[in-house]
N, C-alpha and C positions, 0 to 999 in steps of 0.2 A: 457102963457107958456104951450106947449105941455109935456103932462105925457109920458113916456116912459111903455110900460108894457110887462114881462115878456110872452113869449107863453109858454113857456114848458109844464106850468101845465093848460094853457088852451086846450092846444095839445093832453092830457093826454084823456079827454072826447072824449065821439062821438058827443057833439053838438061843442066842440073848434074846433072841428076835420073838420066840416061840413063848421064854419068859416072863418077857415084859405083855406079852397079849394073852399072857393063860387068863387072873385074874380079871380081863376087861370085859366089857358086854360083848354082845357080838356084832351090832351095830358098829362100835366102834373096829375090831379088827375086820370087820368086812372093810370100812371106811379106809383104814390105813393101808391093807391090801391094794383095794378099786384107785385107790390115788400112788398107789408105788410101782403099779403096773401101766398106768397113763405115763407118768416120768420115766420108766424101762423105754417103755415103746417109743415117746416122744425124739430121748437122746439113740433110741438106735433109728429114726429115721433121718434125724438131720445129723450134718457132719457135724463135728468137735472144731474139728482144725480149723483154723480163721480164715486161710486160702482159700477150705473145701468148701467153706461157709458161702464165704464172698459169692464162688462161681456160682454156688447154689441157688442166693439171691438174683444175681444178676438173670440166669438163665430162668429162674420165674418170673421174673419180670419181664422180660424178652417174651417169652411165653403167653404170659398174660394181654400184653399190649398185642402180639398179634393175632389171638384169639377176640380181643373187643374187637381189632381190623376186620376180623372176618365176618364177623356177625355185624356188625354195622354195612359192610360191603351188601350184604343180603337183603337192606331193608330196603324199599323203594321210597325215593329223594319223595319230600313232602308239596303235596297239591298233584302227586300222580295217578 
């Protein structure tokens, strides 16, 4: 009788990790790498915390709206 065994928490390590991608193409562990290094990067650029979040948005936004300001201020009013 074959044991059935959970991956998740073998998945969790870098030697499960190393496991479960020996037997795969290379396509694919290229693939799951290129997408586990966008989500590394992604959560270390924006904050976690829902305050850090907030101000985050807020202050892009702020940002942005006065960045249109400025670039609209530049354009000369129409029929001049």
């Amino acid at each position: 009788m074959a044991t059935t065994q959970n991956l998740i928490p073998g998945l969790l390590g870098a030697g499960g990790l190393a496991q479960a991608l020996a037997g795969a193409p290379p396509w694919c562990a290229i693939s799951f790498l290129a997408v586990s290094l966008v989500l590394g990067i992604t959560q270390a650029l924006f904050p976690q915390n829902s305050r850090d979040r907030l101000t985050w948005w807020q202050n892009r936004r702020t940002y942005l709206h006065n960045r249109r300001d400025q670039r609209h201020a530049h354009r000369l009013p129409p029929g001049s």
